[in-house]
C-alpha positions in Angstrom: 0.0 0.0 0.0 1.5 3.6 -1.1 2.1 5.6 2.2 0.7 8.5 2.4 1.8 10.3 5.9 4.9 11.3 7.2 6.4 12.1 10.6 9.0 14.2 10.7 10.5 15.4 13.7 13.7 16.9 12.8 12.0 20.9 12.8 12.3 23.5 15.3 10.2 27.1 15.5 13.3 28.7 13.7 12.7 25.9 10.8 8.8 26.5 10.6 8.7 30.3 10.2 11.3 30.1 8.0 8.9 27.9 5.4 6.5 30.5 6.7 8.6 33.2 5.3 9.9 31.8 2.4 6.2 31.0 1.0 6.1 27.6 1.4 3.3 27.0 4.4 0.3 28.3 3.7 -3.4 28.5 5.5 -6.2 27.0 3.2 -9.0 29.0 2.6 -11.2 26.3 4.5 -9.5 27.3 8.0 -11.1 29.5 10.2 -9.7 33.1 10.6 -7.3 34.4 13.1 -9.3 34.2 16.2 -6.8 34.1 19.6 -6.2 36.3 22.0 -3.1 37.2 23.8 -3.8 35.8 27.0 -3.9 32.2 24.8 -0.9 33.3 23.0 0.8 33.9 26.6 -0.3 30.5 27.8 1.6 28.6 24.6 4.7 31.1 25.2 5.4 29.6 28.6 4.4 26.0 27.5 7.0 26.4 25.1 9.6 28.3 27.6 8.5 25.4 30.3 9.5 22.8 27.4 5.9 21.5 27.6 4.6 19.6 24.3 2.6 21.4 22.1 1.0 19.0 19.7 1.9 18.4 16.4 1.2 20.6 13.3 -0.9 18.8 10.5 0.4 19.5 7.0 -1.0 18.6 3.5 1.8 18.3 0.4 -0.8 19.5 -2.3 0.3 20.1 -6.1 0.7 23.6 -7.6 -3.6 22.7 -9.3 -4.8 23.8 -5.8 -3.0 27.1 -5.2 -6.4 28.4 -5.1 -7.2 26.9 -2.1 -4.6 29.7 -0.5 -5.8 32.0 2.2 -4.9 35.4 2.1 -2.5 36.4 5.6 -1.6 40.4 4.1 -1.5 40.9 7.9 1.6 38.6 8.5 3.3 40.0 5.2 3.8 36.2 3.9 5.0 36.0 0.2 2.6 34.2 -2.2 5.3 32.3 -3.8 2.7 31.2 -6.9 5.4 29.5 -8.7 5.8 26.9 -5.9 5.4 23.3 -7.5 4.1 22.3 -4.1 1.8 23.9 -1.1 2.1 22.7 2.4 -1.1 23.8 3.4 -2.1 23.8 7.7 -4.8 21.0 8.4 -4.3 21.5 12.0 -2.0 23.7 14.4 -3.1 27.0 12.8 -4.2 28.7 15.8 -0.5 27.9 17.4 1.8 28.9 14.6 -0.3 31.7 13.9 -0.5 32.8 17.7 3.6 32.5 18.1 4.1 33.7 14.7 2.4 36.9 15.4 3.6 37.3 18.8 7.6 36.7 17.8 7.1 38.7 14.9 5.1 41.8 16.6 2.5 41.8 13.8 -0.3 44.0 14.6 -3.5 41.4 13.8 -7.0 42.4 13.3 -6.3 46.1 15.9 -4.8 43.4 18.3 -1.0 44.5 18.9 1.2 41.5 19.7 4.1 43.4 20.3 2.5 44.3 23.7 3.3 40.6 24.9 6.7 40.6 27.0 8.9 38.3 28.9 9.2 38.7 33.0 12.8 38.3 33.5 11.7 37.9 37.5 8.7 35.7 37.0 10.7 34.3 34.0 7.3 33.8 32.1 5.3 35.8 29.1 2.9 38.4 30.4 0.6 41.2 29.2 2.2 44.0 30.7 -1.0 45.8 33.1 1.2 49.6 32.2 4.4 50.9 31.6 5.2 51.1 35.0 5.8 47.0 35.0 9.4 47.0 35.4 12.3 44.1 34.0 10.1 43.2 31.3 11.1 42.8 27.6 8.8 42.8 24.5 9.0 39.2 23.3 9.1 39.8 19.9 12.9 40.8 20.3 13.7 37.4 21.0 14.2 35.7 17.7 15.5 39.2 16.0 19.0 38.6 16.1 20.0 42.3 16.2 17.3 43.6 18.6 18.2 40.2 21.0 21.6 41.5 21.2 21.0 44.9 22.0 18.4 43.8 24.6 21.3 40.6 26.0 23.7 43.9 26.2 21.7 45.7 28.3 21.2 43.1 30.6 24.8 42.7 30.6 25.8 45.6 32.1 22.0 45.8 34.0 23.8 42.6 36.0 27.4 44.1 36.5 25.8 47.3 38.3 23.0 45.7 40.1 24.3 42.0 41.1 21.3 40.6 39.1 20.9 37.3 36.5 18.7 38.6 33.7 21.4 38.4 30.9 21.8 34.8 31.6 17.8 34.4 32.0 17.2 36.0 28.8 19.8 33.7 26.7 18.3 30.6 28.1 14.5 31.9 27.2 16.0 32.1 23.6 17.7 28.8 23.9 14.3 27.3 24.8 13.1 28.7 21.6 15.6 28.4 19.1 15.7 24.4 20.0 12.3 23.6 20.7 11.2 20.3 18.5 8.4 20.5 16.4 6.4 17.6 15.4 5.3 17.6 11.9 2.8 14.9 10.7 2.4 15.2 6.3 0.3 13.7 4.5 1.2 13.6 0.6 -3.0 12.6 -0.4 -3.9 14.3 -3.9 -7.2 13.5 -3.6 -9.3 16.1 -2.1 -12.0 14.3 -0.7 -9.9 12.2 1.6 -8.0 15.2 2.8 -11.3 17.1 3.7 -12.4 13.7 5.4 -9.5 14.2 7.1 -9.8 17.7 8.6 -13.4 17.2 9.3 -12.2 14.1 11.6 -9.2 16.6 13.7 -11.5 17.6 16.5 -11.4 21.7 17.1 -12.2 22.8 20.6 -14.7 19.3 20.8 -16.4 19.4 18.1 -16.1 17.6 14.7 -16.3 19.7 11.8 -18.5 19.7 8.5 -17.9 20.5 5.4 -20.2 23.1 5.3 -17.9 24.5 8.6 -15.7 24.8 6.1 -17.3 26.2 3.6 -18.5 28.9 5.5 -15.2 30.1 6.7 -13.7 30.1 3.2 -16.4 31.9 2.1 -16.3 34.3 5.1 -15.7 38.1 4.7 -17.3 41.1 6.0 -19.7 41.6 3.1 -20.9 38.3 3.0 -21.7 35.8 5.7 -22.7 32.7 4.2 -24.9 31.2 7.7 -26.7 34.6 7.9 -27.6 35.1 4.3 -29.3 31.7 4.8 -30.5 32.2 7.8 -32.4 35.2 6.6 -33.7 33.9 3.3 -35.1 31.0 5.5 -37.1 33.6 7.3 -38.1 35.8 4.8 -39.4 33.1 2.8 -41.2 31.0 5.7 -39.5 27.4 5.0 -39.7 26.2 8.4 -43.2 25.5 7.7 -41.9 23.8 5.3 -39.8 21.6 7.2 -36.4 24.2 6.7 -34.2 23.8 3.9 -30.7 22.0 4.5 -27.4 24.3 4.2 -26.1 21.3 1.8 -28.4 22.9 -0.7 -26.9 26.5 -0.9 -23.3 25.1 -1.0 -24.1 22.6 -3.6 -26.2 25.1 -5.8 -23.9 27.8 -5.7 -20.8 25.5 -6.3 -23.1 24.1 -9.4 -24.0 27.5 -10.6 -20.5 28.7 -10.4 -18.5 25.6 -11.6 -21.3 23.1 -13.5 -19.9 20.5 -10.7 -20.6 20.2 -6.9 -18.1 17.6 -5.1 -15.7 18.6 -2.6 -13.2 20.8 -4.0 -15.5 22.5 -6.0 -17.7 23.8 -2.8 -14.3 24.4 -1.5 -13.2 26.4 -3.9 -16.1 28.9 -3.7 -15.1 32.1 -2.6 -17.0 35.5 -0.9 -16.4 37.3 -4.6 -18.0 34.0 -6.1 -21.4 33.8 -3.8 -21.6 37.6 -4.0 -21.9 37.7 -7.6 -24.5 34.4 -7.5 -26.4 34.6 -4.6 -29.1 36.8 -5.8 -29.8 34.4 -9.0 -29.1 31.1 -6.9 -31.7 32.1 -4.4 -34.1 33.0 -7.1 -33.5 29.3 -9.0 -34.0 27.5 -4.9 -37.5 29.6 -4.2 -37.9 28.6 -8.6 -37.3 24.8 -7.6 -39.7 24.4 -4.4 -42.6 26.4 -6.3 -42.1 23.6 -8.7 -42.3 21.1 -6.2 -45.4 22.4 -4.8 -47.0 22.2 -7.9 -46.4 18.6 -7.9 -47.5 17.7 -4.2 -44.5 18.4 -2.1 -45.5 20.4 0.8 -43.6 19.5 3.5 -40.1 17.7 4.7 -38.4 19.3 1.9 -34.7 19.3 3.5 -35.0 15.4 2.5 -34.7 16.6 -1.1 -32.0 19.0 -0.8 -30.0 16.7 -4.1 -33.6 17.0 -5.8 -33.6 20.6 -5.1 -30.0 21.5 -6.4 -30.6 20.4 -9.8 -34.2 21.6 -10.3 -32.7 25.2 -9.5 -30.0 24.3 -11.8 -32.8 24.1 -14.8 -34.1 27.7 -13.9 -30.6 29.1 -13.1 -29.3 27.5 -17.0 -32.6 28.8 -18.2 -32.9 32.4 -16.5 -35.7 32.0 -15.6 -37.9 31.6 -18.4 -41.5 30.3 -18.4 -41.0 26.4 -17.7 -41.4 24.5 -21.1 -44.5 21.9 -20.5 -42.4 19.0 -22.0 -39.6 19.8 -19.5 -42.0 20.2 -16.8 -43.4 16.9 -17.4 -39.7 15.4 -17.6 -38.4 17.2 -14.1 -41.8 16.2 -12.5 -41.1 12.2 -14.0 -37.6 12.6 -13.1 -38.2 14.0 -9.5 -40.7 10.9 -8.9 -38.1 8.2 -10.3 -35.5 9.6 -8.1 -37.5 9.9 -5.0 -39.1 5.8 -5.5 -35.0 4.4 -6.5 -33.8 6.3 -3.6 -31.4 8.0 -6.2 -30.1 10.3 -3.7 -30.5 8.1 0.0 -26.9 8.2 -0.2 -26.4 11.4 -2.0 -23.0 11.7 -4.3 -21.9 14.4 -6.3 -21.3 12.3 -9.0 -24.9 11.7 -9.1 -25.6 15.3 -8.9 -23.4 16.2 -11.7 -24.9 13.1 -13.9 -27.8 14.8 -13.5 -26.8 18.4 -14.3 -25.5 17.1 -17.5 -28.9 15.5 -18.3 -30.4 19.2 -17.3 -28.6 20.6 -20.1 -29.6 18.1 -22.5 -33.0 18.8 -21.7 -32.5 22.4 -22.3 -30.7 22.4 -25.6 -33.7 19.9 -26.7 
């Protein structure tokens, strides 16, 4: 059997901001944003300091095909390095490079200031400063910048000679602990996209296993369009719950449909806020197109059981734009919507399935 993971535990910090910097790790769009704290960020400091274990960081080896799949980080001032043959994209440990990367860097992350984390040479531990007034303190993004360590280490130096102390000595073994702190890598080398999502939907975040339409909506996330809310409010506005509610799979699906004529995986995955900006409107107008049609026919209730069903009758109006149904393909969606529901086409739904049927939709059309 080919392998397809790899342990490699031969990196320290210095080793994984330096593929950081160079371009070569990246954060798929599918992660969630930049969400911790400094107090967190403190707490991982002085694991690392204390020589605690950290977990290991989760990488995927993905071809040059799924550069798209790159997440934006302007704020860390990462090179996109698009040339790159290969992406080692973060399936898990995100939170913790980011965190330390943005702490030992000083970046300045969503009006959060990083730089304002320091290292206690008493307490000999990271701290958020309470004012300037906190004395024998240093920022601890000075301690993997060579020249600004040095400076700081001189200091000390003569600090110690005047006033009998140990912080020179304190401060060189805090960067010691850094500079040679192992990190475990796990890779995986998998191509296929489906496994890999399998994969990150089975790493358990905070307790709870994620989905892919968790992942979805965070690639799709920006301040202009939040995917949950839009259908969230379309739900509402249209009064579906009497209906039984309408399942998210059918929004993800659509759009990815709409936008790409396909709907597995890593074509819902590669759907971004520019993409469902520019469809929603007509996607949501093909969904309320699809369940009049299925009213017409007898289906009333329990519709988020036909959310496969649903996707490719909005599909017809969305190819069509909208024009009055044809009888003859009426009659053929309404015999083909009956067939599927009796065969239990979609009891285990596929996107193969779905795009079988897409095709079939624009045969119908040209006909």
């Amino acid at each position: 059997m080919e392998q397809k993971i790899e342990i490699i535990n031969n990196w320290n910090l210095k080793k994984v901001f330096h593929e950081l910097e160079a371009g070569n790790i990246k954060i798929p769009r599918f992660q969630r944003g930049y969400v911790w704290e400094r107090s967190k960020a403190v707490k991982l400091l002085n694991s690392i300091n204390a020589q605690y274990p950290i977990g290991s960081i989760f990488l995927w080896l993905a071809p040059k095909e799924f550069r798209d799949f790159i997440k934006e980080t302007e704020d860390f001032n990462i090179p996109a390095n698009p040339n790159a043959e290969l992406f080692q994209f973060i399936l898990d440990g995100q939170q913790r490079i980011s965190s330390l990367y943005a702490t030992l860097r000083g970046k300045l992350i969503d009006f959060v200031d990083y730089k304002t984390i320091h290292y206690h040479l008493d307490k000999k531990k990271f701290v958020i400063p309470r004012s300037n007034k906190d004395k024998n303190t240093v920022p601890a993004w000075k301690l993997l910048d060579e020249k600004e360590f040095i400076d700081v280490y001189s200091d000390l130096t003569n600090q110690d000679k005047i006033h009998n102390t140990n912080y020179a000595a304190i401060w060189r073994q805090c960067q010691d602990n850094f500079n040679n702190y192992p990190i475990s890598i796990v890779r995986t080398f998998n191509s296929n996209v489906d496994e890999v999502v399998e994969i990150f939907e089975l790493i358990n975040q905070g307790g709870r296993r994620l989905s892919l339409y968790d992942l979805v909506h965070a690639s799709v996330w920006s301040e202009q369009f939040d995917l949950t809310q839009k259908i969230t409010d379309f739900c509402l506005e249209n009064n579906l719950m009497k209906l039984g509610g309408l399942n998210n799979k059918v929004f993800i699906q659509s759009l990815a449909l709409n936008a790409f004529d396909d709907c597995k995986n890593i074509d819902q995955l590669k759907l971004s806020a520019e993409i469902c900006l520019e469809l929603w409107d007509k996607t949501t107008k093909a969904i309320l197109s699809a369940l009049e049609l299925l009213k017409e026919i007898g289906i009333h209730t329990n519709i988020a059981s036909y959310y496969s069903q649903i996707t490719i009758i909005q599909y017809y109006f969305f190819k069509t734009g909208f024009k009055r149904t044809h009888e003859k393909h009426k009659k053929s969606l309404e015999d083909w919507f009956w067939k599927t529901k009796h065969s239990k086409r979609y009891s285990s739904a596929s996107s193969k399935k779905i795009r079988e049927d897409a095709i079939w939709i624009l045969k119908l059309i040209k006909k």
